[in-house]
C-alpha positions in Angstrom: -14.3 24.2 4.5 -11.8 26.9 4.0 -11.8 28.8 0.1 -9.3 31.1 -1.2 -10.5 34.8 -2.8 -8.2 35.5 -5.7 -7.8 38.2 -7.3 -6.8 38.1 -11.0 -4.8 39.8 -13.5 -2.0 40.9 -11.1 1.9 40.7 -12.3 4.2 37.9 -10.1 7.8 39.6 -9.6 10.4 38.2 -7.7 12.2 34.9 -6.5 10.8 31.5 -4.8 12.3 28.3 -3.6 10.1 25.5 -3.9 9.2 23.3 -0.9 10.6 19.9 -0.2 8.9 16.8 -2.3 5.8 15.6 -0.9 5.9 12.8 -2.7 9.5 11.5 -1.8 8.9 12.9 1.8 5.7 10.0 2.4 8.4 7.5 1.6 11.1 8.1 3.2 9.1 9.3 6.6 7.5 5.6 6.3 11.0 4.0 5.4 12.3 5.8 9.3 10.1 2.4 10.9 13.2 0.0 9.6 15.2 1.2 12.4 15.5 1.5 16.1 18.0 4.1 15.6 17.4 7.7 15.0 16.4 9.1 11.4 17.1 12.9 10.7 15.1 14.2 7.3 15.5 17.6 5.9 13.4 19.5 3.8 10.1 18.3 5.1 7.8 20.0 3.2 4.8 21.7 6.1 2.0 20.1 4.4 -1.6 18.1 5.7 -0.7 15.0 4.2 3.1 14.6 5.4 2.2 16.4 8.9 -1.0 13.6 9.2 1.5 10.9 8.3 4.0 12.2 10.9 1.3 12.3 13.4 0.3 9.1 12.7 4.0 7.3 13.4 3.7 9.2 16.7 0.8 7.7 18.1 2.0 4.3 16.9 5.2 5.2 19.2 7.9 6.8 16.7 9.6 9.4 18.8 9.5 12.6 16.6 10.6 16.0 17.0 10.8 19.3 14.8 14.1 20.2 15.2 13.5 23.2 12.9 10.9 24.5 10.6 11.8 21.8 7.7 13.6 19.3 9.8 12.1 16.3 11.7 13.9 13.9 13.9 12.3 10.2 14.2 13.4 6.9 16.9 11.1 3.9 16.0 12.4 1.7 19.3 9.2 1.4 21.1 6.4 0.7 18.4 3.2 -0.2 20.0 1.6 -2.7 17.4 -1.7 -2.9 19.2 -2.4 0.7 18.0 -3.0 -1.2 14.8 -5.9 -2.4 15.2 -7.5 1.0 17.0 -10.5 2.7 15.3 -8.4 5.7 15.7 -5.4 4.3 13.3 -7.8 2.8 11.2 -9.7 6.0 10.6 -6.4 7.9 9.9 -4.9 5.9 7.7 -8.3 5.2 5.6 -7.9 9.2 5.3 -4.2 9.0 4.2 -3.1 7.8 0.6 0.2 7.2 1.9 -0.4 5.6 4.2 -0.2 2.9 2.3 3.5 2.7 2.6 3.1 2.0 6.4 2.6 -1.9 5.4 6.6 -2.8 3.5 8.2 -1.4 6.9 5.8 -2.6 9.7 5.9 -6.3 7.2 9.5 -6.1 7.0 10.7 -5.2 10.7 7.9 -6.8 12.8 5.8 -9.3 10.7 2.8 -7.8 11.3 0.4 -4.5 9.1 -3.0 -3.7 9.0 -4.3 -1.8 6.3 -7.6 0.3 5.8 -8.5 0.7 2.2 -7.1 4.0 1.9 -8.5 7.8 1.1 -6.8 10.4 -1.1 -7.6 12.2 -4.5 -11.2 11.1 -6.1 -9.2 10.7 -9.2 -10.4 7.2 -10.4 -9.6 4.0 -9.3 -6.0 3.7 -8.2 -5.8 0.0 -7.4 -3.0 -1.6 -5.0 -2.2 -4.8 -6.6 1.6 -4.1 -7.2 2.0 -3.7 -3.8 -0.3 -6.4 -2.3 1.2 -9.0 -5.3 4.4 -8.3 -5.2 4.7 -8.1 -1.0 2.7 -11.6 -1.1 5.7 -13.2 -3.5 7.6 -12.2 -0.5 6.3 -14.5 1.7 3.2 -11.9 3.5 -0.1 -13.4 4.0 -3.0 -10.5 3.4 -6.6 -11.1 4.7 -9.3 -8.9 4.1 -11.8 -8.3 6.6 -15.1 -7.1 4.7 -16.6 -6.3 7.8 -14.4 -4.0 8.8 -13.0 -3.2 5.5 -9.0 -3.8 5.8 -6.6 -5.9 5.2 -4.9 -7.8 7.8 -1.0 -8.8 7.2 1.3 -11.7 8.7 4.8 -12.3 7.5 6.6 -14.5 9.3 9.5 -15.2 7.4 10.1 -13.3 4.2 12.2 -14.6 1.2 13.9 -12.7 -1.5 12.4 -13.7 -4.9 12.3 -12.3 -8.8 9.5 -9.9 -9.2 8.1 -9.0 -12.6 5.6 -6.0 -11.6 2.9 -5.5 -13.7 3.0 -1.7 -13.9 5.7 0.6 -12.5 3.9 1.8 -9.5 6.1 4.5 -7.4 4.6 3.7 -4.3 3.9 -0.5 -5.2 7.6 -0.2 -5.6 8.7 1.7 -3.3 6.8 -0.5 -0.7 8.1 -3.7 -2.2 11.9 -2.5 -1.8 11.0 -1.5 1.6 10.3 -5.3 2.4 12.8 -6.3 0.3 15.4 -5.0 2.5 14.8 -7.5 5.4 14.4 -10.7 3.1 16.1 -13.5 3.4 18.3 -13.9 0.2 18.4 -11.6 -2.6 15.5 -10.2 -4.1 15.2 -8.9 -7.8 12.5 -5.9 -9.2 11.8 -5.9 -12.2 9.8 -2.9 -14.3 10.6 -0.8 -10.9 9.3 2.8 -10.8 12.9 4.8 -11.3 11.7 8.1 -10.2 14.1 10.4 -8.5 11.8 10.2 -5.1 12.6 6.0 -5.9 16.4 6.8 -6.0 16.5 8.6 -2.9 14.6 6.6 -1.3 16.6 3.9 -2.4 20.2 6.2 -1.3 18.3 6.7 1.9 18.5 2.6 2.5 21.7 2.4 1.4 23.0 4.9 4.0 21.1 3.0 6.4 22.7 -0.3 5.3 20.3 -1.7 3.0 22.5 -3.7 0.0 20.8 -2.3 -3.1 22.0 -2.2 -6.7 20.3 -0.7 -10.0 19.4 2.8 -8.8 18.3 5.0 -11.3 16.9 1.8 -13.5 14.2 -0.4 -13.7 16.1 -3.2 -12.3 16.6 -3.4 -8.8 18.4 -6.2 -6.9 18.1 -6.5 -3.4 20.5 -8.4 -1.0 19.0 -8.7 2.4 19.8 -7.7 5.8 19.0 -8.3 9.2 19.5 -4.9 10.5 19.5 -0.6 9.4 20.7 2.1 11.3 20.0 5.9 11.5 21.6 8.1 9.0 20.6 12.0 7.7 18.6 12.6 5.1 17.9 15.3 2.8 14.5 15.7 0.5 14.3 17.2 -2.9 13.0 20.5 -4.0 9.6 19.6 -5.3 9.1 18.8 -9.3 5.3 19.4 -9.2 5.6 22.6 -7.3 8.2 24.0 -9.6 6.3 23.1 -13.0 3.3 24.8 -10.9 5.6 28.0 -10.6 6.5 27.8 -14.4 2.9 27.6 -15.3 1.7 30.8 -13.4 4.5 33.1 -14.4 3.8 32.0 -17.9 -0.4 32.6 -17.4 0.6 35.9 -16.0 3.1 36.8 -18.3 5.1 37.4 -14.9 9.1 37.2 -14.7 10.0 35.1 -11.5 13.5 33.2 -10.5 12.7 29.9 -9.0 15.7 28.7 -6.9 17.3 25.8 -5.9 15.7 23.4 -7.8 17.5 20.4 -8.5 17.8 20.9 -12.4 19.4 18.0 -13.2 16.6 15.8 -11.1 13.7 17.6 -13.5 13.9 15.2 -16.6 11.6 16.5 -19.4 9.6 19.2 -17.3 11.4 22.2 -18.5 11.3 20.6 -22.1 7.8 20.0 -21.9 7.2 23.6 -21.1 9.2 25.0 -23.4 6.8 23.3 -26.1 4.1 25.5 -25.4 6.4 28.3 -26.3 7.4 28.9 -22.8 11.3 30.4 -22.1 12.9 29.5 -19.3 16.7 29.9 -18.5 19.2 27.8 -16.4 21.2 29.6 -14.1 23.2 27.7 -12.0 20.4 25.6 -10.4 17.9 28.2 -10.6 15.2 28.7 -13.4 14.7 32.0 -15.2 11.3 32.6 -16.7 10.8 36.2 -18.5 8.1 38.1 -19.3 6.2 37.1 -22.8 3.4 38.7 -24.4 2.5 35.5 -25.9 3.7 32.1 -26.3 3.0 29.8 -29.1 2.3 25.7 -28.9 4.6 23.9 -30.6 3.6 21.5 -32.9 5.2 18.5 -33.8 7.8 18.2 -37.0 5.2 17.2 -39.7 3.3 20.1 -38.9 0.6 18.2 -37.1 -0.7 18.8 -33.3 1.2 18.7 -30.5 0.3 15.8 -27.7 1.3 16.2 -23.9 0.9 12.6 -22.6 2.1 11.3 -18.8 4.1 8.1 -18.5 6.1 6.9 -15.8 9.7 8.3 -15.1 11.6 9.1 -17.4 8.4 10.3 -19.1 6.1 13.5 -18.1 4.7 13.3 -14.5 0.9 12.6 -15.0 0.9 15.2 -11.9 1.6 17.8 -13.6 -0.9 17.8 -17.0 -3.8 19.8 -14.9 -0.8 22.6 -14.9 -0.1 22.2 -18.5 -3.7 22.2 -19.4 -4.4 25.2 -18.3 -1.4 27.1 -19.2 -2.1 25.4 -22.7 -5.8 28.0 -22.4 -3.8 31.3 -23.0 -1.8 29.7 -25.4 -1.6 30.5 -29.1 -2.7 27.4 -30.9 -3.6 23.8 -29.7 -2.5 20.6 -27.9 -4.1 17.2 -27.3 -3.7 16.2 -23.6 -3.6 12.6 -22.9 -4.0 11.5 -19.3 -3.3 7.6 -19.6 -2.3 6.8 -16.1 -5.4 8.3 -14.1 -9.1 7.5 -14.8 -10.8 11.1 -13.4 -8.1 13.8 -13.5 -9.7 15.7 -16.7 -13.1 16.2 -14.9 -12.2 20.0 -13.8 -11.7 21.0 -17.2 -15.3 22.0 -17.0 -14.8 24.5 -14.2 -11.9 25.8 -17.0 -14.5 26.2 -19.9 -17.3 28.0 -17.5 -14.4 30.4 -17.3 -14.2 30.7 -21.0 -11.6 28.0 -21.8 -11.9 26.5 -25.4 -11.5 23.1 -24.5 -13.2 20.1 -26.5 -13.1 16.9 -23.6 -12.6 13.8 -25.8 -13.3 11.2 -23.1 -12.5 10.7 -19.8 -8.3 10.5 -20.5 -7.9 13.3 -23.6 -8.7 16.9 -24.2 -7.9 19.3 -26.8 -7.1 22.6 -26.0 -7.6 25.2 -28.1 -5.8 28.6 -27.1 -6.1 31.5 -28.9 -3.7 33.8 -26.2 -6.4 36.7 -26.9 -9.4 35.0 -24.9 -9.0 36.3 -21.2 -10.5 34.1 -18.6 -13.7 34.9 -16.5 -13.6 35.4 -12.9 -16.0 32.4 -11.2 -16.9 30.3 -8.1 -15.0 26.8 -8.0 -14.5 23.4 -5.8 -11.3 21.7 -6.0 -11.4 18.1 -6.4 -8.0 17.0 -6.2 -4.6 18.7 -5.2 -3.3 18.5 -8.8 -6.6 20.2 -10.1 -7.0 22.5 -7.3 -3.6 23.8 -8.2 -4.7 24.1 -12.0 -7.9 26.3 -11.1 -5.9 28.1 -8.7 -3.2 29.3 -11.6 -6.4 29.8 -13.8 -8.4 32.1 -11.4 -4.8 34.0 -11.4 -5.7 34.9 -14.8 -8.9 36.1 -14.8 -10.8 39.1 -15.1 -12.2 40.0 -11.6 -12.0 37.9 -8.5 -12.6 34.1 -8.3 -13.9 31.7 -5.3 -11.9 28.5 -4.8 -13.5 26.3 -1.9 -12.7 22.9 -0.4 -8.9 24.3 -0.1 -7.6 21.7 2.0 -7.2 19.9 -1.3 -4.6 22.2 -2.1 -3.3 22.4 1.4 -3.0 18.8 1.2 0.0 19.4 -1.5 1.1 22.9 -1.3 2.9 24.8 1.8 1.6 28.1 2.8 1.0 28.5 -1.1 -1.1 31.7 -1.0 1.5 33.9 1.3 4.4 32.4 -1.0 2.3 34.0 -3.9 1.4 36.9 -2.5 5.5 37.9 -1.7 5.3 37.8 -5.4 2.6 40.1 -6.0 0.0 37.9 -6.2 -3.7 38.6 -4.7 -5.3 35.8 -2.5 -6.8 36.0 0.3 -7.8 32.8 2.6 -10.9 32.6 4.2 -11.0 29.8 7.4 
């Protein structure tokens, strides 16, 4: 188990580009196995999770190759199917949350999936029954095999259909249209995720072939085809690696430049942090963040307190609250956080109050911060839990008085590329211990 040492109370200077999207890169990496023909994806961020996934198409026989440090070639024309059913892909997908996405491809193209129940973030229960229901309406049979706890999937002739999801899962939809794409007949989602990883996923298909209309709403249609070809693709800069940089030059009271990061693409981020009395500047497709003494929480217009809550796109990422939380601690005043879309992702607010955090935890899904921007926090000894979290202690410990212990890293590793010599171009202090 590798830890971080950081050192806290040290001024951030300088410029950063954020890393590719981790979350659009599982998607689209999964969405190269609906063609023989060569993929090419840019801006693959060099992190565990998408390097595991990539891994994992090569032992199932996807040809990949690093053609540079951010882009990856892939040729899925000789897929060996029997890997499926390996203990060795079974135990690395169980390990893999996105692995998950593995099934709408491998469903679509060759009939056939076999799913472990998947690993991940111990962030409550994050169920798969947008994906399983609305692949099952396309004509996929799913077993489940308690003895060897997966789930074993036959399609043999998939049908488009009208699909009402009952929540707009990202990944349940992105997995669905993924399907979609081979189904006889045309095909209709309903209450579809419409993140911008969705849409370019979604352009990505279309380049390839793929007849979809909708993009950008909650209402796709899908007209089937029998075959996709190889196109070029290029990720987006990260959103939940940007808000991260917001947060620490904020905590800091640092003045940074983040570049190249896809303003228009960021929805309500930079609002959201502007409510906690955070500037930041546009320039050109760069944000500017100067150096405050202090900011001051917003409230809202009758005076009363301000409430962060996640929703799905075009509402506030529930990825990045742990950020706003604790940039919310060295606020001045207060601000109700409301994590509706995750059952266990307000846990680590007690590592936040041993460091001297005024936080009141409501339940498991709300806490109230109360930040009086005069209460420095106190150097301690952590564990991340999560990526999301880990990130959040990691901005906190950044912070502090004295140095702080971060362990169990490979959380953070899991989300974040070479995050601690990023920093420390920037003036941070962290040191990694293997």
């Amino acid at each position: 188990m590798a830890s971080y040492i950081i050192e806290g109370n040290c001024r951030l200077s300088g410029e950063i580009t954020p890393q590719g999207a981790k979350n659009e890169a599982l998607q689209v990496i999964c969405a190269t196995l609906l063609t023989e023909e060569e993929v090419v994806i840019e801006n693959i961020p060099d992190i565990l999770d998408v390097n595991n996934l990539i891994a994992l198409l090569s032992e199932l026989g996807v040809e990949t190759q690093r053609q540079n440090e951010n882009t990856w070639s892939f040729k899925a024309a000789n897929i060996n199917l029997d890997y499926l059913n390996t203990p060795e892909f079974q135990k690395k997908s169980s390990s893999l949350r996105g692995s998950v996405m593995l099934i709408g491809p491998l469903v679509a193209r060759f009939g056939k999936a076999i799913l472990p129940k998947p690993g991940g973030d111990k962030i409550g229960r994050r169920r798969l029954d947008t994906h399983f229901i609305g692949i099952q309406k396309l004509g996929a049979d799913f077993n489940y095999d308690p003895k060897r706890e997966l789930y074993d999937i036959v399609a043999t002739n998939l049908k488009g259909t009208y699909l009402l999801l009952d929540e707009a899962s990202v990944t349940g939809t992105a997995n669905i249209l993924m399907t979609a794409v081979f189904a006889e007949g045309d095909t209709t989602i309903y209450h579809a995720a419409c993140e911008p990883y969705i849409q370019q996923l979604c352009r990505m298909l279309i380049s390839m072939g793929a007849k979809i209309t909708g993009v950008g709403s909650n209402l796709l249609h899908i007209e089937g085809v029998s075959k996709l070809s190889g196109t070029r693709h290029c990720i987006l800069p990260d959103m939940i690696e940007i808000g991260s940089f917001i947060g620490m030059a904020a905590i800091t009271r640092s003045e940074i430049t983040i570049k190249d990061v896809a303003y228009d693409q960021l929805g309500i981020i930079p609002d959201t942090f502007r409510r906690l009395g955070i500037q930041l500047e546009r320039r050109g497709d760069d944000i500017y963040i100067p150096s405050q003494k202090e900011y001051v929480i917003d409230t809202f217009i009758d005076g009363s307190i301000l409430t962060i809550s996640d929703a799905p796109w075009p509402g506030f990422t529930p990825d990045l609250l742990s950020v706003i939380l604790v940039v919310a601690t060295q606020a001045v005043g207060s601000v109700l956080i409301h994590q509706k879309m995750f059952e266990s992702r307000l846990f680590f607010v007690d590592k936040l109050i041993d460091m001297g955090a005024q936080i009141i935890l409501c339940d498991p899904h709300r806490a109230t911060v109360i930040g009086s921007g005069k209460r420095p926090m106190r150097a301690t000894v952590m564990t991340s839990p999560d990526i999301r979290a880990g990130i959040a202690l990691l901005i906190a410990a950044m912070c502090a008085d004295g140095k702080s212990t971060i362990h169990n890293i490979e959380q953070i590793d899991r989300g974040y590329q070479n995050i601690d010599l990023r920093l420390n171009q920037l003036g941070a202090n962290i040191m990694r211990l293997d």
